[in-house]
DSSP file (Angstrom, degrees, kcal/mol; ACC not computed):
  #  RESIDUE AA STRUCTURE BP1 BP2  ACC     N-H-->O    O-->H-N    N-H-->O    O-->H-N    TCO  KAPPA ALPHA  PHI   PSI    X-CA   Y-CA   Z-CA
    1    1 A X              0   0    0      0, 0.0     2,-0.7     0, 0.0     0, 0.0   0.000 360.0 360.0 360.0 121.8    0.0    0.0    0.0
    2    2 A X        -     0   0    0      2,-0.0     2,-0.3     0, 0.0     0, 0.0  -0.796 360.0-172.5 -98.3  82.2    1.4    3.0   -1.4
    3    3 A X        -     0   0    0     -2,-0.7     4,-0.1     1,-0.1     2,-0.0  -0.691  25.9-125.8 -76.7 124.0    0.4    6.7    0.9
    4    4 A X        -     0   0    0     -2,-0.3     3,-0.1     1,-0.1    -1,-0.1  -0.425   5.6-141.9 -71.5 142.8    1.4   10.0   -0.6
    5    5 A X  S    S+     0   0    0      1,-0.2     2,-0.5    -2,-0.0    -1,-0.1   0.691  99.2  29.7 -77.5 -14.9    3.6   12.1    1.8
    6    6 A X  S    S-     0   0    0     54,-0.0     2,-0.5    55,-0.0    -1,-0.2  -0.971  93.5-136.7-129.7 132.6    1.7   15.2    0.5
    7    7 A X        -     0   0    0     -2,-0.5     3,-0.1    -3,-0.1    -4,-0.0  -0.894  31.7 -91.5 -97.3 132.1   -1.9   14.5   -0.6
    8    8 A X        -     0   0    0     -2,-0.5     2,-0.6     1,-0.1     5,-0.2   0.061  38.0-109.5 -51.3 131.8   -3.1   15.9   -3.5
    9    9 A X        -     0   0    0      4,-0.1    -1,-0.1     3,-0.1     2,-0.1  -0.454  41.5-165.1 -58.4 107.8   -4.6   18.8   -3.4
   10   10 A X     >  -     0   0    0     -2,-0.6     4,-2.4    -3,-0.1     5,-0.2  -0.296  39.3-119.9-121.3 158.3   -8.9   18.5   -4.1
   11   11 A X  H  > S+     0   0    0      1,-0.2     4,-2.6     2,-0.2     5,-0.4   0.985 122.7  52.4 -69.6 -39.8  -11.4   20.8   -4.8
   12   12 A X  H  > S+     0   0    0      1,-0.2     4,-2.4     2,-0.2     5,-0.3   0.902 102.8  57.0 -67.3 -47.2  -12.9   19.5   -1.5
   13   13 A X  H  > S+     0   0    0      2,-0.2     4,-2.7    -5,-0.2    -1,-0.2   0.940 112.4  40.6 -38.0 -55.1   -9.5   20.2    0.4
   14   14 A X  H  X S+     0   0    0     -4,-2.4     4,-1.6     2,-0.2    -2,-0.2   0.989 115.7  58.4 -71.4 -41.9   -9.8   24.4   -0.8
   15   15 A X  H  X S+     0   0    0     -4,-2.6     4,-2.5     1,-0.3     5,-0.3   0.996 109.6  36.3 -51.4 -69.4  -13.5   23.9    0.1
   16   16 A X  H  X S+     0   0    0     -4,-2.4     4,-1.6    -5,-0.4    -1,-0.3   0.901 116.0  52.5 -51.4 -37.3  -12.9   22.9    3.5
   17   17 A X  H >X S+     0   0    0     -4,-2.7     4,-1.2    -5,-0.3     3,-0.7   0.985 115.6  47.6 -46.6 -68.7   -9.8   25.5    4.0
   18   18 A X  H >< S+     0   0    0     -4,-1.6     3,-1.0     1,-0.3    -2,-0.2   0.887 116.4  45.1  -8.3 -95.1  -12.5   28.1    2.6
   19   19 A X  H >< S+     0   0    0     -4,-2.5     3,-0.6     1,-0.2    -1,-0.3   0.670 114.7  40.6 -27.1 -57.1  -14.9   26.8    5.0
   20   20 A X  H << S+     0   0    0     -4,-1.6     2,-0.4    -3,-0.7    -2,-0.3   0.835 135.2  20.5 -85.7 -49.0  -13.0   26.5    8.2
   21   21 A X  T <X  +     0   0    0     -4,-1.2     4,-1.6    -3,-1.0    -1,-0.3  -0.545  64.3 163.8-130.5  75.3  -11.3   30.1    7.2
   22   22 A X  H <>  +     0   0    0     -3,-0.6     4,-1.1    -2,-0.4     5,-0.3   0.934  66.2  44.4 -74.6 -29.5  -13.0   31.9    5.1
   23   23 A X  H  > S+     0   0    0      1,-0.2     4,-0.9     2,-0.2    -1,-0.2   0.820 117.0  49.8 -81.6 -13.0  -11.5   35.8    5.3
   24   24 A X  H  > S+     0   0    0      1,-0.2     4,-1.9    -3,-0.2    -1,-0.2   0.957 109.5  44.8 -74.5 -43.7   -8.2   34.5    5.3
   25   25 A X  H  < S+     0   0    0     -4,-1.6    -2,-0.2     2,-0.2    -1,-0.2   0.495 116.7  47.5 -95.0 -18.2   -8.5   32.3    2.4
   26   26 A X  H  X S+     0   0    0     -4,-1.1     4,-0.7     2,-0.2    -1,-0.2   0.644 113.4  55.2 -85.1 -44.0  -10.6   35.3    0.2
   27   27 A X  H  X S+     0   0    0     -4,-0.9     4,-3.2    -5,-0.3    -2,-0.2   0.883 114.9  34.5 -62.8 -53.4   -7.6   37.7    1.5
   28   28 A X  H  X S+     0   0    0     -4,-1.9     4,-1.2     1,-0.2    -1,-0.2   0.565 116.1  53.6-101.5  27.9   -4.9   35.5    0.1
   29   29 A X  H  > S+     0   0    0     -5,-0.2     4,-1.9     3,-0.1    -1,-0.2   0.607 111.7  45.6 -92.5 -16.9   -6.9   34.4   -3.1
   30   30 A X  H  X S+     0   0    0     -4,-0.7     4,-0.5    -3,-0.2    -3,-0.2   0.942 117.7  47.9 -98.9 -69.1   -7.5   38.3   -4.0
   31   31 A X  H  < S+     0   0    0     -4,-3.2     4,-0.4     1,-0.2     5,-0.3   0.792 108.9  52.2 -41.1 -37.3   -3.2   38.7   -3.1
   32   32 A X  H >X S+     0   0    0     -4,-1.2     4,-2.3     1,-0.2     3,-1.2   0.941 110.7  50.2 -69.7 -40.4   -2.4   35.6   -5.3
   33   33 A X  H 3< S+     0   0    0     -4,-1.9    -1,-0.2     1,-0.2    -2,-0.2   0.483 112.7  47.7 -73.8  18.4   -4.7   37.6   -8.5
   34   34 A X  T 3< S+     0   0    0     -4,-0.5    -1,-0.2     2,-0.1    -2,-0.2   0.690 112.6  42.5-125.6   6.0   -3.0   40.7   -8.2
   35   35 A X  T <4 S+     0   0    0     -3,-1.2    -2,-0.2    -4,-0.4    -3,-0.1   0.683 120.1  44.9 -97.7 -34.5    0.4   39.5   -8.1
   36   36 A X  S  < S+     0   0    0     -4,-2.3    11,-0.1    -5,-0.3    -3,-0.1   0.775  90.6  99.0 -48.0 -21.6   -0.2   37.3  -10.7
   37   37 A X  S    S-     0   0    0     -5,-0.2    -3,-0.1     1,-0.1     9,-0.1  -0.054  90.2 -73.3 -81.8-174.4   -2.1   39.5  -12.9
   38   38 A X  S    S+     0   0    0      2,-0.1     2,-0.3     4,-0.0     4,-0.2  -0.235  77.3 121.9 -60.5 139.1   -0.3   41.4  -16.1
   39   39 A X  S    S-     0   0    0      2,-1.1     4,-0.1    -3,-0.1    -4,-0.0  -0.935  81.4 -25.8-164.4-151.9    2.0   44.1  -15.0
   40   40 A X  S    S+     0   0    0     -2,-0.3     2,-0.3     2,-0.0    -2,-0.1   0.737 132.0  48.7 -26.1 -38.3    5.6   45.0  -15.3
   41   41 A X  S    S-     0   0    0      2,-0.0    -2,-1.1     3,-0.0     2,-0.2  -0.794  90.1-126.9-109.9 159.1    6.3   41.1  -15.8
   42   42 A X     >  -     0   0    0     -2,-0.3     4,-2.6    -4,-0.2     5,-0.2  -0.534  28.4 -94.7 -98.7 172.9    4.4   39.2  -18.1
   43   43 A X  H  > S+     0   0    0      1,-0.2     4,-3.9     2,-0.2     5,-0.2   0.852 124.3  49.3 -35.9 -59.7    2.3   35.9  -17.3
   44   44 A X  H  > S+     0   0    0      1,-0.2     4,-0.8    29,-0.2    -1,-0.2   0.836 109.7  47.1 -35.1 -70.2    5.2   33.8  -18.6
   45   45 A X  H  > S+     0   0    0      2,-0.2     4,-0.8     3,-0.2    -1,-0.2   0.713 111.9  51.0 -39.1 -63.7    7.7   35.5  -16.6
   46   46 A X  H  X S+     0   0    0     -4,-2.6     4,-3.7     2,-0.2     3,-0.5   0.984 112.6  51.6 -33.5 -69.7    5.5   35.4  -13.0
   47   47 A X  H  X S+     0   0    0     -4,-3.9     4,-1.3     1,-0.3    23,-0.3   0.729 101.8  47.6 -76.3  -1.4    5.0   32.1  -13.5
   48   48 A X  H  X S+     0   0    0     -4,-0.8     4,-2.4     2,-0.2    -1,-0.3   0.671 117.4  54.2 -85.4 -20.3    8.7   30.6  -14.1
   49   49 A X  H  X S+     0   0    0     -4,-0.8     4,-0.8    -3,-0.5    -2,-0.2   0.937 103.3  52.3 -54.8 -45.1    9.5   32.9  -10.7
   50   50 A X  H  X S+     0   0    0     -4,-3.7     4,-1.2     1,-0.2     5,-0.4   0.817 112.6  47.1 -90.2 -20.4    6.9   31.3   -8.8
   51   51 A X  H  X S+     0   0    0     -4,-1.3     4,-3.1    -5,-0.3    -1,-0.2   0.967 108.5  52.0 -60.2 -46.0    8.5   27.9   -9.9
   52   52 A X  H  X S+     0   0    0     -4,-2.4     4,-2.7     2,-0.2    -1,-0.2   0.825 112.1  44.3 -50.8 -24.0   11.8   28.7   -9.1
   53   53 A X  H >X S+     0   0    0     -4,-0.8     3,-0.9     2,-0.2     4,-0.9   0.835 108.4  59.5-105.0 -83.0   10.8   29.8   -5.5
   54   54 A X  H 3X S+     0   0    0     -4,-1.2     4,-2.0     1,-0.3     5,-0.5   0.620 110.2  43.6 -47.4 -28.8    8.5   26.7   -5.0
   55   55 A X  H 3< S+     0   0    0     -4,-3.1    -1,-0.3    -5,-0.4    -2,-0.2   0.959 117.9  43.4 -64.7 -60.3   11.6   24.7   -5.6
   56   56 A X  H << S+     0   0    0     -4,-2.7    -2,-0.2    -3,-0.9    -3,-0.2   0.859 121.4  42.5 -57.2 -42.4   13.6   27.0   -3.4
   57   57 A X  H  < S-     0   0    0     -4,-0.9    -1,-0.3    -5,-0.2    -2,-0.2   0.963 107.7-128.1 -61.4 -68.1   10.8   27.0   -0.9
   58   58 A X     <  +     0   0    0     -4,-2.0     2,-0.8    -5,-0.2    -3,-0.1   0.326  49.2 153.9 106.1  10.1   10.1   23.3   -1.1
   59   59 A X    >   -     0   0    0     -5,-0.5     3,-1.7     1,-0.2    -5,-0.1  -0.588  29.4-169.4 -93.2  77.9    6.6   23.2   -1.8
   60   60 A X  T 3> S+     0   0    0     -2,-0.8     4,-2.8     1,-0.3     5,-0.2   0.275  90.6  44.1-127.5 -50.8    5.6   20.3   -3.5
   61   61 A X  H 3> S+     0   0    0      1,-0.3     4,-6.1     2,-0.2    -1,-0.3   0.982 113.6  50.8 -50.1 -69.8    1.9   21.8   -4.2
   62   62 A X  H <> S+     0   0    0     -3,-1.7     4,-1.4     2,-0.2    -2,-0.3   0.698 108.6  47.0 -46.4 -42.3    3.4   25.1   -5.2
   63   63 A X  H  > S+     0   0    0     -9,-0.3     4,-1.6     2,-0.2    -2,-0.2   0.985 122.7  50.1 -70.1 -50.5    6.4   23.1   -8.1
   64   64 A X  H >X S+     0   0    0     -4,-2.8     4,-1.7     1,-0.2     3,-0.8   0.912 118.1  31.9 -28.6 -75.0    2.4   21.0   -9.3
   65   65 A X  H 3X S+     0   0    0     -4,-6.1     4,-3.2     1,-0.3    -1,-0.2   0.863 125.6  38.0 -83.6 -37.0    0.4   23.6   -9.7
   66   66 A X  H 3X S+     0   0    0     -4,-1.4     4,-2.2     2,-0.2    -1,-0.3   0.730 114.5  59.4 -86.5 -14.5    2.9   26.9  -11.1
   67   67 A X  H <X S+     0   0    0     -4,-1.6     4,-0.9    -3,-0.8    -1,-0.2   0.977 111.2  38.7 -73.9 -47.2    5.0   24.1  -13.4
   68   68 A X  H >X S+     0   0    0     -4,-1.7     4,-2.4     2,-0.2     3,-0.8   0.946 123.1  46.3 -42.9 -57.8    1.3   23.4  -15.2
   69   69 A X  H >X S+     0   0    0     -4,-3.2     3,-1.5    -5,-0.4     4,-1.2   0.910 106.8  54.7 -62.8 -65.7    0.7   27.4  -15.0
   70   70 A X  H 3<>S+     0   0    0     -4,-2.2     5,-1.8   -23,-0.3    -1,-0.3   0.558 116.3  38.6 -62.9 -30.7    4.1   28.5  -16.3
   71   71 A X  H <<5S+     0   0    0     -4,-0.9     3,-0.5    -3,-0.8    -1,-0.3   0.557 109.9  57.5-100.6  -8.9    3.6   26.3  -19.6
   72   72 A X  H <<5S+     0   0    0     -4,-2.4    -2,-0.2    -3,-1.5    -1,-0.2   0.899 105.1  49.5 -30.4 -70.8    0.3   27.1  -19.8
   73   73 A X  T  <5S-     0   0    0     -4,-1.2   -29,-0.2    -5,-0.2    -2,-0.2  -0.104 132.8 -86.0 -70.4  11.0    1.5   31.0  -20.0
   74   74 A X  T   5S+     0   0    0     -3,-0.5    -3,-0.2     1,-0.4    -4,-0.1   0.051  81.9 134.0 115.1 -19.7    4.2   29.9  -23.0
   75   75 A X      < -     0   0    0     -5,-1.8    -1,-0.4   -31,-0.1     2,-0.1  -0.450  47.8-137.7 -94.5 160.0    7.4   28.7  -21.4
   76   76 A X     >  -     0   0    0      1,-0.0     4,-2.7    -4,-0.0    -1,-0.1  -0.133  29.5 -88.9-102.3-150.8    8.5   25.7  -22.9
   77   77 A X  H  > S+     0   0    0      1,-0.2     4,-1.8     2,-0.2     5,-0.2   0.816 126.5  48.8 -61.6 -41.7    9.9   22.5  -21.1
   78   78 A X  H  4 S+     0   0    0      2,-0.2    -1,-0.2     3,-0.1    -3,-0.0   0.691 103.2  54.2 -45.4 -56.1   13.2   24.0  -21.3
   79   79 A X  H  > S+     0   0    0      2,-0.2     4,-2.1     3,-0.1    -2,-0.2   0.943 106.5  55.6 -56.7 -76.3   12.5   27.2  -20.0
   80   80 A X  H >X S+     0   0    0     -4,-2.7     4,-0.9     1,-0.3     3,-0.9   0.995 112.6  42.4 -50.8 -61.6   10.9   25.5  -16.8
   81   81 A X  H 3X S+     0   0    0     -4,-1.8     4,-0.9     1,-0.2    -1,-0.3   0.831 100.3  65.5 -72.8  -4.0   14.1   23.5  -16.0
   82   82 A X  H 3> S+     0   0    0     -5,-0.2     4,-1.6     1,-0.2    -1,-0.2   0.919 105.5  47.5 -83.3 -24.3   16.4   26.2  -16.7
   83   83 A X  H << S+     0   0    0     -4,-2.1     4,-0.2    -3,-0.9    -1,-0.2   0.180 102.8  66.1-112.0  33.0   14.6   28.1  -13.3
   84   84 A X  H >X S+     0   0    0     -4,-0.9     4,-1.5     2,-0.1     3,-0.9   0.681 108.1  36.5 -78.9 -49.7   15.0   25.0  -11.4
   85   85 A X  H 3X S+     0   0    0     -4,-0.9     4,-3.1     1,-0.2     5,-0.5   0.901 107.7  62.0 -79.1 -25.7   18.4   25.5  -11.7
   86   86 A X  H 3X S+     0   0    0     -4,-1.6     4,-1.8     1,-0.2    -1,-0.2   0.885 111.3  43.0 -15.0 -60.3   18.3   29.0  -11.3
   87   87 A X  H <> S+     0   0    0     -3,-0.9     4,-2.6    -4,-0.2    -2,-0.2   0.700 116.6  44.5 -94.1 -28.2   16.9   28.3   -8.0
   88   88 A X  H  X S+     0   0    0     -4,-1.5     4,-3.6     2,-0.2    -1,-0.2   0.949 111.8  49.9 -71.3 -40.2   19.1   25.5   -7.1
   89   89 A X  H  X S+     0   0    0     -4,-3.1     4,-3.0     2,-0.2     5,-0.3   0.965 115.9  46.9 -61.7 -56.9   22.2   27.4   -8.3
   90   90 A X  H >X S+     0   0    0     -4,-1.8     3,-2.3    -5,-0.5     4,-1.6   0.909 116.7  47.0 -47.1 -86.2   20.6   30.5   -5.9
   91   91 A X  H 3< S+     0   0    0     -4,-2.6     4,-0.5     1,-0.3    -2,-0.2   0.644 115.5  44.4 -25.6 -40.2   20.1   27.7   -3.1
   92   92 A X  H 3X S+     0   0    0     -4,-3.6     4,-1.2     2,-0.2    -1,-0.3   0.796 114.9  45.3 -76.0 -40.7   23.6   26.4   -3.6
   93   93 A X  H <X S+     0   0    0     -4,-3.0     4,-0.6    -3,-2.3    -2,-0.2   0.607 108.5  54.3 -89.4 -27.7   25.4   29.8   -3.7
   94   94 A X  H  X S+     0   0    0     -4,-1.6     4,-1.5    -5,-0.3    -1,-0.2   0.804 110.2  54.2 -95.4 -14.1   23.4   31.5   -0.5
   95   95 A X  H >4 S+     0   0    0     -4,-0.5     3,-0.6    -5,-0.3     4,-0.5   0.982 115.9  34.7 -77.5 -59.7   24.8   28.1    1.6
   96   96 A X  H 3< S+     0   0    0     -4,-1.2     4,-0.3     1,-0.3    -2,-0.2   0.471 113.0  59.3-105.3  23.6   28.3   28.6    0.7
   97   97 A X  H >< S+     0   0    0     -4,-0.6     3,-0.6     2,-0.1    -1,-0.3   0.746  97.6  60.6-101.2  -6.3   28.0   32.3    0.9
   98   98 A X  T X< S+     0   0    0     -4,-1.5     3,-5.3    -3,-0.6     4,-0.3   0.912  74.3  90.3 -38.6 -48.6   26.9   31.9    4.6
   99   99 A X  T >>>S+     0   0    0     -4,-0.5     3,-4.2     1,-0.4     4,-2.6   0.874  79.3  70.5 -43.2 -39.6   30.5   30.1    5.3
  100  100 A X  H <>5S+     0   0    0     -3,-0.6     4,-2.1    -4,-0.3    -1,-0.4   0.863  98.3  51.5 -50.4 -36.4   31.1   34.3    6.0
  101  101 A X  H <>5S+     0   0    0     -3,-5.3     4,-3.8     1,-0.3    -1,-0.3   0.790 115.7  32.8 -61.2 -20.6   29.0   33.6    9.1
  102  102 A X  H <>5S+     0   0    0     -3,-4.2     4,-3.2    -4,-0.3    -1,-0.3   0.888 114.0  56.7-106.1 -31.1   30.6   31.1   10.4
  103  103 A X  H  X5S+     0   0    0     -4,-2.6     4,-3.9     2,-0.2    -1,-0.2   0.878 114.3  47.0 -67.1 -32.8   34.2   32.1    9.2
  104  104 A X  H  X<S+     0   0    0     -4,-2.1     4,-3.1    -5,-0.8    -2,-0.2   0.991 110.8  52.1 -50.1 -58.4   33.2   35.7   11.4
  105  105 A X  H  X S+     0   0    0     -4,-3.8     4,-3.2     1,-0.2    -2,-0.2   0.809 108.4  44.2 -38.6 -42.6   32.1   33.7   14.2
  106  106 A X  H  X S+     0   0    0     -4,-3.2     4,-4.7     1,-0.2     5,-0.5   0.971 114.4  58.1 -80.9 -34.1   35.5   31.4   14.5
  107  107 A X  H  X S+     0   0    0     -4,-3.9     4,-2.7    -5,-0.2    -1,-0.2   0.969 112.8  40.1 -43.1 -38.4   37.5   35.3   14.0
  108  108 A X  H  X S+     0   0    0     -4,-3.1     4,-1.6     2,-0.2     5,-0.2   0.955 112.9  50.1 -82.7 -29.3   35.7   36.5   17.0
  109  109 A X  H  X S+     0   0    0     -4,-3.2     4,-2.0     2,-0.2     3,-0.2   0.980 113.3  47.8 -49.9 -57.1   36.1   33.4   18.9
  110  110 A X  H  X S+     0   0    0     -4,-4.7     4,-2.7     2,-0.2    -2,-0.2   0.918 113.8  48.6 -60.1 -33.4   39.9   33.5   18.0
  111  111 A X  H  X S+     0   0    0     -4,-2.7     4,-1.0    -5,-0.5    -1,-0.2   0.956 111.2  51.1 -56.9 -55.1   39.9   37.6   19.2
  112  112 A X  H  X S+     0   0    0     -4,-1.6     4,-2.8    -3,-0.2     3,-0.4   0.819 114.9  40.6 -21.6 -60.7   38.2   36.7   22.4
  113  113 A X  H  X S+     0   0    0     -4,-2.0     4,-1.4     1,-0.3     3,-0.4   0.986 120.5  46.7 -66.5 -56.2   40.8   33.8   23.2
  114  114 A X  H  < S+     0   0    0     -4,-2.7    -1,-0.3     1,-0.3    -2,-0.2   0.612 120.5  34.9 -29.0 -34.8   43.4   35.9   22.1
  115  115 A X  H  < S+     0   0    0     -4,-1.0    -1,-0.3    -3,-0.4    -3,-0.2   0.712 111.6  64.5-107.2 -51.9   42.2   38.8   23.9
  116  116 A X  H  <        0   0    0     -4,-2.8    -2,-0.2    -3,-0.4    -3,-0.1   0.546 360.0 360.0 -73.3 -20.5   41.1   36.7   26.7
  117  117 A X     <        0   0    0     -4,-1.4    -1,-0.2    -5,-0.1    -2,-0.1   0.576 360.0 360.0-108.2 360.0   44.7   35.4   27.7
């Protein structure tokens, strides 16, 4: 017997969110159409963002449902894996540009000993 770690998402699932919350769930349905809608970025554009940041994010719902929208909206197959890696290459690069934290921390621990003796 095979159980999904995420269950797919159902019209009865948003119904029931809906239900249970409804001015929050109207509130961010109204935020998601106006950042989505046409503006400065086109459709295309939106929706290859919002894949990349559901990868970076990790939200399995969020890669479903914007991977469908973003080639829907024109981008091709190509296009879609090229801001997966965007986002990994982003993911990859803010980890080893952290090391500056940790390389501060061990300078001020060494100033401290240093300092300290």
């Amino acid at each position: 017997m095979t159980e999904a770690l995420f269950p797919r998402m159902t019209r009865r699932t948003v119904e029931r969110r809906r239900a249970l919350a409804p001015g929050p769930e109207d509130a961010f349905r109204g935020f998601s159409d106006a950042v989505f809608a046409e503006g400065a970025l086109d459709a295309r554009t939106k929706q290859l963002i919002a894949v990349a940041v559901g990868h970076a994010t990790g939200c399995p719902y969020c890669i479903r449902a914007h991977t469908k929208m973003a080639r829907r909206a024109g981008a091709s197959d190509e296009a879609i894996m090229e801001a997966i890696w965007v986002a990994a290459e982003m993911m990859a690069g803010a980890g080893m540009s952290h090391a500056a934290l940790a390389l501060a921390a061990l300078d001020e621990d060494d100033a401290r000993r240093d300092g300290g003796s």
